[in-house]
C-alpha positions as CSV (number, residue, x, y, z in Angstrom):
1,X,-6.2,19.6,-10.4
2,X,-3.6,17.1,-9.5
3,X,0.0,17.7,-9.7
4,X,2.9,14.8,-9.6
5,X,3.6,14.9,-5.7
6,X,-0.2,13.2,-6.1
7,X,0.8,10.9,-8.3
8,X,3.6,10.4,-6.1
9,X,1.9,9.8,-3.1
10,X,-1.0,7.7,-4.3
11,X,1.9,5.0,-5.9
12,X,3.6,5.1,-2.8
13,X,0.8,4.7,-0.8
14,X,-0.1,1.5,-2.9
15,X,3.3,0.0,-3.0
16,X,3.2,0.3,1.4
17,X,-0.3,-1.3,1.3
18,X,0.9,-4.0,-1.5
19,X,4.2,-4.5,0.6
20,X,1.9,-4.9,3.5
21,X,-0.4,-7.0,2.3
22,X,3.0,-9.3,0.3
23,X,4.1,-9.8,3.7
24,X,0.7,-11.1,5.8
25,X,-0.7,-15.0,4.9
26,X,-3.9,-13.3,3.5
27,X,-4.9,-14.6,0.4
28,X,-2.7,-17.2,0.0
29,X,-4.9,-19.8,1.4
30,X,-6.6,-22.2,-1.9
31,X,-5.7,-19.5,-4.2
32,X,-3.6,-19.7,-7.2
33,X,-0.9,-17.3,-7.6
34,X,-2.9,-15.4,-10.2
35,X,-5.8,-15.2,-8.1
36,X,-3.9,-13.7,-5.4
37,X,-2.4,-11.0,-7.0
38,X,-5.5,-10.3,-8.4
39,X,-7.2,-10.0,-4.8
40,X,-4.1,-8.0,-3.8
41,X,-4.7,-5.4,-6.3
42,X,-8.0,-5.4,-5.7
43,X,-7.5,-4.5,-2.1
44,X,-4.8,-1.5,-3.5
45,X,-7.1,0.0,-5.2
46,X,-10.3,0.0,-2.7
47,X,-7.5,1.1,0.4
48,X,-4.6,2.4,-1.1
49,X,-6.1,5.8,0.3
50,X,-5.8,4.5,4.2
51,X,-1.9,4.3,3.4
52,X,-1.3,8.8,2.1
53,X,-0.5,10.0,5.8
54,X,2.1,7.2,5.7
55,X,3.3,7.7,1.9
56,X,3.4,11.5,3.0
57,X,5.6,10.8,5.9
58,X,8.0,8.4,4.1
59,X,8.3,10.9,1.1
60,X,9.3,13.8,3.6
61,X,11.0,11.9,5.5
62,X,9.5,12.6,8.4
63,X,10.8,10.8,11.9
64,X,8.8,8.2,12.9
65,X,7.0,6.0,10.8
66,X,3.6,5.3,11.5
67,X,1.6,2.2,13.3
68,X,0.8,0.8,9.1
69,X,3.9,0.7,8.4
70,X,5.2,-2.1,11.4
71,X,4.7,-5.5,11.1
């Protein structure tokens, strides 16, 4: 059974990977703009699972953040 702090870390975890992702040049090469968000999400929803140690951490608050989460 899931409970909302689930749902709350899997969205978070996908708005750090989306961020992420927003913020590199992939995708953006002979693409048009609705291609590329559609690769984007794509990507969220195969690896959004990569980002729930980080969503965890930034939800509690805990210290440091982790290596995903620099640029």
């Amino acid at each position: 059974m899931t409970g909302a702090g689930d749902n709350l870390i899997e969205s978070t975890a996908r708005a750090l990977l989306r961020e992420r992702i927003e913020a590199t040049p992939w995708f953006r090469i002979r693409m048009s703009q609705e291609q590329r968000q559609a690769a984007i999400e794509r990507e969220v929803d195969t690896y959004w699972h990569l980002f729930v140690a980080d969503a965890t951490e930034r939800l509690l608050g805990l210290g440091k953040a982790s290596p995903h989460a620099k640029h």
